[in-house]
N, C-alpha and C positions, 0 to 999 in steps of 0.2 A: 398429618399423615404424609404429604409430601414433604417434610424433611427428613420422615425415618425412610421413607423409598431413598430419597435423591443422596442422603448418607451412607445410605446401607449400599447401594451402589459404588461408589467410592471406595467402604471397605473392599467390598465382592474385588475390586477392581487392582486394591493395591496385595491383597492378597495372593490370588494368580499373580502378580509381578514377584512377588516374594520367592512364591513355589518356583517361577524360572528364573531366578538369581542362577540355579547352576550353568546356565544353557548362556550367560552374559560373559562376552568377552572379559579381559583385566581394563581393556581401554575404558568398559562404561560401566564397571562395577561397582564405583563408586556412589555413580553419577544416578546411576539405576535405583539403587537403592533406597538413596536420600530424597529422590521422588517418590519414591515405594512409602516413604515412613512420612513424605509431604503428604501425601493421599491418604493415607491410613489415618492421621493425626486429622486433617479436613472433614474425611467421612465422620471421625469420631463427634468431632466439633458439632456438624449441624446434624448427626442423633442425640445428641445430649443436650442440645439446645432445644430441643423439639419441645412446643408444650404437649404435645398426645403423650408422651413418656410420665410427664408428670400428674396429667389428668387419667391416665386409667395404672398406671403403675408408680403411683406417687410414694410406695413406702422405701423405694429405693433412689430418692429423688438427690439423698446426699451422695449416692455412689453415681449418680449421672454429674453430678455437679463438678466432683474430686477427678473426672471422668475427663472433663469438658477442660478444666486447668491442665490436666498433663500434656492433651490434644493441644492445647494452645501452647503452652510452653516449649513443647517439642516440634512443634511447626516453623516458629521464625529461624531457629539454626540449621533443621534439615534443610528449606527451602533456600536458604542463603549459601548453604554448602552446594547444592545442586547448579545453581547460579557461578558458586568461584570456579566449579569440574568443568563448566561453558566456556568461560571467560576467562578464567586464570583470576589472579589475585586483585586487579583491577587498577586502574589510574593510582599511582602513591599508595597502595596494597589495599587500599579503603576496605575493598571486598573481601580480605580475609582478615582485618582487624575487628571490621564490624561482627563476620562469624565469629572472632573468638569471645565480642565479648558477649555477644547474646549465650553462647554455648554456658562462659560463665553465668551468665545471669539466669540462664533454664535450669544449671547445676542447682545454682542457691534455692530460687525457690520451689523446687522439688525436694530439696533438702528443708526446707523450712516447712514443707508442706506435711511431708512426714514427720515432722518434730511437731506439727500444730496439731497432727492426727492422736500422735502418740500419747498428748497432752488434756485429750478430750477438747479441742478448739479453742482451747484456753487465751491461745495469742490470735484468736478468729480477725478480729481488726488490724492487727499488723501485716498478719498474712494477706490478708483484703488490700493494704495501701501497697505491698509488693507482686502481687498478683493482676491487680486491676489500675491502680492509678500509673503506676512508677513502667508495669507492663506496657500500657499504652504510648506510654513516652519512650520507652526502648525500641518498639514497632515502632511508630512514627519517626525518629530517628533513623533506624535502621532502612527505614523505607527513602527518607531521603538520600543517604547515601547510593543505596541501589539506582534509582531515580536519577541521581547525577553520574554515575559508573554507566547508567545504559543511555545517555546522553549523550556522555563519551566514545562509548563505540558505536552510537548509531550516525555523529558527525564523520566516524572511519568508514562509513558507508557497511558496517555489517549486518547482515539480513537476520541473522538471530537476535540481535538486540530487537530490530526492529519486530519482530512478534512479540518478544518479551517485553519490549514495550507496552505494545498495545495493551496485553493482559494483565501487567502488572500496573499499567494506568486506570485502566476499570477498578479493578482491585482495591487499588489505596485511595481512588477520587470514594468509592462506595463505604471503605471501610474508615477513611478520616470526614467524612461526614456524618459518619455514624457514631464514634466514635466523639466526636465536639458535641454532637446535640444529645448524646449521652451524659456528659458531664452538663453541659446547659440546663438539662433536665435534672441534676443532682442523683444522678445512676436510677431514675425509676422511670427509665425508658428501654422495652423488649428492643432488641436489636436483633431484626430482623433482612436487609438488604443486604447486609455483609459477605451471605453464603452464595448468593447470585456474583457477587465479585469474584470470589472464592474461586467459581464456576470456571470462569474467564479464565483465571490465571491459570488457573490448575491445567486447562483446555492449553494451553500457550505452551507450557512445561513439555506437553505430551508431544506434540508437534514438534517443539526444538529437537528432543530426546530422538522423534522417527528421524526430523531430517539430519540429525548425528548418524544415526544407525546405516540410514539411506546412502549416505554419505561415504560410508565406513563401507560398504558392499562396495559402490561404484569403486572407490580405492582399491579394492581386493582384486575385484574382476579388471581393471585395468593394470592391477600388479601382476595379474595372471598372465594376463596377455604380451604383457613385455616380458616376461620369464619363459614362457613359450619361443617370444622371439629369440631372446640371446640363449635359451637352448638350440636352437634351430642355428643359431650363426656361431655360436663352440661346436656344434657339430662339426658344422659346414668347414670353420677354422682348425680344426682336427683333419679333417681329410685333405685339405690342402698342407696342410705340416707334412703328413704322411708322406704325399706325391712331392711335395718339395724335396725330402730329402730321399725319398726314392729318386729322383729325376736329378741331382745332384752326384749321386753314388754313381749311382748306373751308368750315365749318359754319355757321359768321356769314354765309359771303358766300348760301349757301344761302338760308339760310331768310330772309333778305330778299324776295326775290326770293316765293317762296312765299307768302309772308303778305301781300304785295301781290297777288297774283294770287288769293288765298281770298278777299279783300276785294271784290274784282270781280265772282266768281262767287257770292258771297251777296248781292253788288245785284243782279245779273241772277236770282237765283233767284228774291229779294223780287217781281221784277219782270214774272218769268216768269207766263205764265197756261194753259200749254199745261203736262197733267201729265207726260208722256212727255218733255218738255223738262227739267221739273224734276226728275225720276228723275235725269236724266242730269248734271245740276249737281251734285243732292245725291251722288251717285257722287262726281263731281271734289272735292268739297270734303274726304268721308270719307278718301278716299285723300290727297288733299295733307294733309290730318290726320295721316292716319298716316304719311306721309312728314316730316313737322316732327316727331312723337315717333319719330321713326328718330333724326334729327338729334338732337333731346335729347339721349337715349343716350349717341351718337357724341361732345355735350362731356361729357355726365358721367364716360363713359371716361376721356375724355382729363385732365381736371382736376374729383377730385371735389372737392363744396365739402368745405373743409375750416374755414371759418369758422363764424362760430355756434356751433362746438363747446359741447359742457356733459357735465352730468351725467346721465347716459340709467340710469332704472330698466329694464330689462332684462320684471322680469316685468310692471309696467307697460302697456308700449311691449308685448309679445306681446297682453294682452290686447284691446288697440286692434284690435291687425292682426286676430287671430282676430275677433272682433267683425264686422270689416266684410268677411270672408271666409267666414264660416258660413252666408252666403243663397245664395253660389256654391256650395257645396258641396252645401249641403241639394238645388239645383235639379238636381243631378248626380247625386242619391240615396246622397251619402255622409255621411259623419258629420267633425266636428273638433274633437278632443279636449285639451283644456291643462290642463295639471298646470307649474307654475311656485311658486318661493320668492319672497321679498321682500328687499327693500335688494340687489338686484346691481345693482350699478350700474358704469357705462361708460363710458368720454369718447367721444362721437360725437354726430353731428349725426340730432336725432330724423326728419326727413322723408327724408333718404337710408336711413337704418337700416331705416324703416317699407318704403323704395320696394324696398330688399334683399330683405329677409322676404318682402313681398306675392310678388317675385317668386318666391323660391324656395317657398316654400305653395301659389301658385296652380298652377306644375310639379306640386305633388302629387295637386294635384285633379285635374289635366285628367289624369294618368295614370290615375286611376284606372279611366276609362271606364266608369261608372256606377255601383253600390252598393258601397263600401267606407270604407275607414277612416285617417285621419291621427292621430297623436299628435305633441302637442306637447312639448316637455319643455326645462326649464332650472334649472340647480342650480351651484352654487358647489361646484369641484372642483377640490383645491390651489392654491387665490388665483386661479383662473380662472374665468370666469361660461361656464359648458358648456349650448349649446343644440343638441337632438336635434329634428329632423326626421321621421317616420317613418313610411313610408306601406306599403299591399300592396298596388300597384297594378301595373302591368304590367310595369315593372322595365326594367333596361337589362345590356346583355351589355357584356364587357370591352375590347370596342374602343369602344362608346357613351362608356365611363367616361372612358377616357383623350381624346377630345376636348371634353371637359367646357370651358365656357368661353372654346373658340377660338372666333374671329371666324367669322360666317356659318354655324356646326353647329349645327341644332336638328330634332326629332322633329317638329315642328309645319309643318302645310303650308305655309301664310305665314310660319313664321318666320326670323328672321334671326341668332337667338344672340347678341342684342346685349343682351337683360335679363338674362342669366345672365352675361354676361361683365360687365356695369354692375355685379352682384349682387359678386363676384369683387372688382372694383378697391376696389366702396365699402368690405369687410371686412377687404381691404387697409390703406385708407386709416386705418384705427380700429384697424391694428393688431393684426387678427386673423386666425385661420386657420380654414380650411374644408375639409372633408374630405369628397366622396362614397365611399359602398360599395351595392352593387346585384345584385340574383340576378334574370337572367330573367325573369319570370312571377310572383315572388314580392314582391318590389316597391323602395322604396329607403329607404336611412337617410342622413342628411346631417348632420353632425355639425361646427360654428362655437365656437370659444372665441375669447374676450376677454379682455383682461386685465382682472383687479379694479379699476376703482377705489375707492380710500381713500378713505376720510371722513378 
C-alpha cells in the first residue's frame, strides 16, 4: 500500500505541473515538462510495481505490467533531456548524444512493444531481452556518462551539479545494485529499493528546477531595478538636453541686452546725487549681476570649456580652493579641515575644477548653520584620485538626495540649482563621477573620483 500512496503522489504531483505548463515561462518550458513527464513516468513505475495491484486486482495485472515498460522507457530520456535544459549538451556533447540515443532506444522498444502486443506476445522473449537485459545496459551506460558530465561541472565548482549529484548518486548506487543482484539472482528477485532512490533523485530535480526559477526572479527584479534606474537618468538626460540647448539659444542673446542696460545704470548712478535714488540703481545693477551669473551658469551647462585642458595637481588645486574659503567659514563659526597626498594629478581645466569645489565646499558651509566642521580629503585609490567632502551640518533626507543636481532644486532661498548642476556637468566633463550620501541632522559626505593621470 505504500507504493500505491508514495506513486500516486507523484502522479497527483506531476499532473498540477502539467495543468501549469501554461503559467511557465519559454526559458523553463522545456525544462518543466521533461520533469513533469520524469515524475509522471516514476509515479507510474512504483504503482505498477506495487504487489497490492496484483494481490487484490490481479485480472489486470498485464496492463500494470505494459504499464510499468512505458514508465520505464520513458523515464531515462525525459530525465536526461531535463539534465541537458540544466547543463547544456555537456563535456564533448556526451549529454545530448546519450539523450539521443536512449530517445532512439525508447522509440524501438515501444515500437516493438506494440508489434509484440499486436501479435498476441508471440516475440514475449525478445521483447523481454530488449526491455529488461539490453535496458539495463543502456541505463547503466547512460548513468555513467551523466555521472562523468556531473563530475565535470562539479570540478567547475557548480552547485547544481552538486545537488544533482548527490541525488543521482543515491539513485544509481540503489538502482545498480539492484539491478547486479537481479541478474545474480537470474531475474527472480522483486526489486524493491530502487523507488527510495528514485525518491532522492526525483527530490534533487525539484530543488534544481526552484533554485532555476529562484533564480530567474532575483534576475527579473534586479533587471527591474536597473530599468527603473536608466529611466530615471533618460529622464534626467532629457531635461538636461532641453536646458542645454535652451541655455545655448538664449544666453548670448540675453546677456547683451543686460550689459547694455548695466552700463546705463552705472552712468546714471555716477550721475545720481539723490541717496534714495542711488539705493535703488545699486539694487538694479546687483540683481542684473546676478542675473548675468545665472546666465553664466546656463552656458557653462550647456558647453563646459573643455579647452585649456592640462595637467591639474589635485592636492594643489584643494589647497587654493580651501585657502580662499576658510575666512567664509571661520565668519560662520566653523572650521575647514585638508588632509591631501601629492602628484595626483588630472586632465581638467583648473578654473572650472576650482569653480566645481568652491561650489560644492561652500554647500558645506552654509549647511552648517553656524559652529561646525568640514573635512577635506583626497588620495589615490586603485589608479583613481578619490576626493571626500564631509561635513555635520544639517544634512539632507532621501527625497532631498535624489533631486541633487536637477534644474531649479536648491535648499537656499534665492537659489536656483544651477551651481550644483554646473558642479555636476563640469566633473562630467573631466570624466568623473560624483556621489552624495546624507543622514538628516547629521550632515553629508560627497564623495568625486578621477581618473589618474599618468606621467
Amino acid at each position: 500500500m505504500i507504493d500505491v500512496i508514495l506513486g500516486s503522489s507523484f502522479i497527483f504531483v506531476s499532473i498540477i505541473m502539467f495543468l501549469c505548463t501554461g503559467f511557465v515561462s519559454r526559458n523553463f518550458f522545456v525544462g518543466w515538462n521533461a520533469l513533469s513527464v520524469t515524475i509522471l513516468a516514476v509515479g507510474t513505475m512504483i504503482v505498477t510495481y506495487s504487489p497490492f495491484l496484483y494481490s487484490f486486482y490481479g485480472n489486470y495485472g498485464k496492463l500494470y505490467y505494459k504499464l510499468f515498460d512505458v514508465a520505464q522507457t520513458v523515464t531515462l530520456p525525459s530525465m536526461i533531456l531535463f539534465v541537458r535544459q540544466i547543463f547544456g549538451v555537456g563535456p564533448y556533447s556526451l549529454i545530448k548524444i546519450s539523450f539521443r540515443i536512449t530517445v532512439f532506444y525508447a522509440v524501438f522498444c515501444l515500437s516493438f512493444m506494440t508489434f509484440n502486443l499486436l501479435t498476441h506476445d508471440k516475440y514475449n522473449s525478445i521483447y523481454f531481452l530488449f526491455s529488461v537485459f539490453l535496458f539495463g545496459i543502456v541505463m547503466i551506460a547512460s548513468g555513467v556518462v551523466l555521472v562523468w558530465a556531473l563530475v565535470y561541472y562539479c570540478l567547475k565548482k557548480n552547485k547544481e551539479a552538486y545537488i544533482l549529484c548527490a541525488g543521482l548518486g543515491i539513485f544509481l548506487v540503489t538502482v545498480s545494485m539492484e539491478i547486479l543482484w537481479f541478474y545474480i539472482k537470474e531475474t527472480h528477485y522483486e526489486l524493491y529499493l530502487w523507488k527510495w532512490g528514485v525518491v532522492c533523485f526525483v527530490i534533487s530535480l525539484i530543488v534544481i528546477l526552484g533554485k532555476r526559477i529562484a533564480h530567474n526572479y532575483e534576475q527579473v527584479v534586479a533587471y527591474s531595478k536597473k530599468l527603473e534606474m536608466y529611466n530615471n537618468e533618460l529622464q534626467r538626460s532629457e531635461k538636461m538636453e532641453i536646458i542645454s540647448q535652451l541655455a545655448a539659444s538664449v544666453a548670448h542673446e540675453v546677456r547683451n541686452p543686460l550689459q547694455v542696460t548695466r552700463g546705463f545704470l552705472q552712468l546714471l548712478f555716477e550721475r545720481s546725487s539723490q541717496e534714495k535714488e542711488k539705493s535703488y540703481l545699486d539694487l538694479s545693477i546687483n540683481e542684473l549681476d546676478r542675473a548675468s551669473a545665472i546666465i553664466t551658469d546656463f552656458l557653462t551647462f550647456a558647453k563646459p570649456q573643455t579647452d585649456n585642458n592640462g595637467a591639474l595637481d589635485i592636492g594643489e588645486e584643494l589647497e587654493k580652493i580651501v585657502g580662499i574659503l576658510i575666512p567664509l567659514a571661520n565668519l560662520q563659526g566653523g572650521e575647514v579641515n585638508l588632509k591631501v597626498e601629492r602628484k595626483m594629478l588630472v586632465r581638467g581645466n583648473s578654473s572650472k575644477f576650482k569653480q566645481c569645489m568652491i561650489n560644492i565646499i561652500k554647500n558645506s558651509i552654509e549647511a552648517l548653520n553656524g559652529e561646525g566642521k568640514i573635512d577635506v580629503f583626497a588620495q589615490i585609490i586603485e589608479d583613481k584620485v578619490h576626493i571626500q567632502v564631509r561635513d555635520n551640518g544639517e544634512g539632507m533626507s532621501a527625497n532631498e538626495l535624489e533631486k541633487l543636481g536637477e534644474p531649479y532644486f536648491s535648499k537656499k532661498t534665492k537659489g536656483t540649482g544651477l551651481g550644483l548642476m554646473v558642479s555636476f556637468r563640469i566633473i562630467e566633463s573631466m570624466q568623473g563621477e560624483i556621489r552624495y550620501s546624507s543622514v538628516k541632522g547629521k550632515g553629508t559626505e560627497v564623495n568625486i573620483n578621477f581618473p589618474i593621470l599618468k606621467e
